[in-house]
N, C-alpha and C positions, 0 to 999 in steps of 0.2 A: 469187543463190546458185548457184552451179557443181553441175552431178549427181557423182557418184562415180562411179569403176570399178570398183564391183565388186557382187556382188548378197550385202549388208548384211542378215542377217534384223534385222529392228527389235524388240527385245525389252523393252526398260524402258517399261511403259505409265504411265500418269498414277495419280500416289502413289507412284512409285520413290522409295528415296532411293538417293543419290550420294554419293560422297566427291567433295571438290576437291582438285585433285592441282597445287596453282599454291601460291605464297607471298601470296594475299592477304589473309587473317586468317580465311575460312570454312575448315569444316571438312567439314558434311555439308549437303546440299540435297536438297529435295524439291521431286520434280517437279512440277510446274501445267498445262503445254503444252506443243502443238509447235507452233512456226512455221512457217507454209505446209503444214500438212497436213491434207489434205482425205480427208473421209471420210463415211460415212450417219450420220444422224441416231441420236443416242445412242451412239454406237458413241465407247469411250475413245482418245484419241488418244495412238498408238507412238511412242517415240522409237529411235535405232540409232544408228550411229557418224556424227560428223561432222553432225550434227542440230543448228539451232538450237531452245534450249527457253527457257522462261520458269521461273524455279523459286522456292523460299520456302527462306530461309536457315534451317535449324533450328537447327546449331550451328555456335558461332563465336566471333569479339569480340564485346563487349556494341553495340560499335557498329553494326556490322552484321547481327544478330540479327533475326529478323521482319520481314523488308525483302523485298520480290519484284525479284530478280535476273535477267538475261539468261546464259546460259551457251552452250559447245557440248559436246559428249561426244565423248573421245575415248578412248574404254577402255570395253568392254562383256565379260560374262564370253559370251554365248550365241554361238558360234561361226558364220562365217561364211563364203560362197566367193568369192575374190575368181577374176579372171576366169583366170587362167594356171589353175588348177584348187589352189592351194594354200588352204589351212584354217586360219581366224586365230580363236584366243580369247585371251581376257586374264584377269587371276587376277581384277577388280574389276573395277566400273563407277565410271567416273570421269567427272567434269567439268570445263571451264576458264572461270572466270568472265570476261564479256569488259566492257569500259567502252562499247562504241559498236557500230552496228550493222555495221561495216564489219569486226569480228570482233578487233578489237585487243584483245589480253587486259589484266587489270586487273594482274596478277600478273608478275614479271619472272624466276621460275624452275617450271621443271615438275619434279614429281616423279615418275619410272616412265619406262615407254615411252608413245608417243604414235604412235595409230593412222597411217597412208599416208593413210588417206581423208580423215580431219578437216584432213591439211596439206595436201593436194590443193586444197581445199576451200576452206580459211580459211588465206590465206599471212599473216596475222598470227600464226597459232598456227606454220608451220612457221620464221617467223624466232628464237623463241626455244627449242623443242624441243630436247631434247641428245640422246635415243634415238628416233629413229623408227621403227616397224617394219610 
């Protein structure tokens, strides 16, 4: 996993839920983890933009309903500084569910804008992105 440029506050802790902003039949997911992130004991693990997480489908198709899913985030509302000195929030937090760990989404349209960091990041997510910003 590639670092970002920019310094990301990490805001969505573990029990967020998420909308999915992809065409794959979920709706809303709740977060479980984060991937590679290290922290003290007890202490809930952050997730922020461009984050891979682990999540529980809450709403959705029947079929994918109460399944633990792989995701990344790329939409957070708590605003951040990326390094030129400019200030990025978003109206939601959103997520993209991906099929593989190599960040290929499940999903073949995005809905909204789609964070710089997370296509920095994950070039599966920037090959189908229609607004980046």
């Amino acid at each position: 996993m590639k670092s970002i440029k920019a310094r990301a506050t990490r805001s969505l802790p573990v029990g967020a839920e998420l909308t999915v902003c992809d065409n794959s039949g979920a709706k809303i997911i709740k977060l479980i983890s984060v991937k590679g992130y290290k922290t003290t004991v007890r202490r809930l693990a952050i997730a922020g933009v461009g984050d891979l997480i682990s999540a529980r489908l809450v709403k959705g198709s029947k079929e994918l309903r109460k399944k633990v899913v792989q995701a990344i985030i790329v939409r957070q509302k708590k605003e951040y500084i990326r390094l030129d000195g400019t200030r990025i929030k978003f109206y939601d937090n959103a997520a993209v569910l991906i099929k593989d760990e190599k960040g290929n989404p499940s999903g073949t349209i995005f809905k909204g804008p789609i964070a710089k960091e997370a296509t920095e990041r994950w070039p599966g997510i920037a090959k189908i992105a229609g607004e980046v910003i």
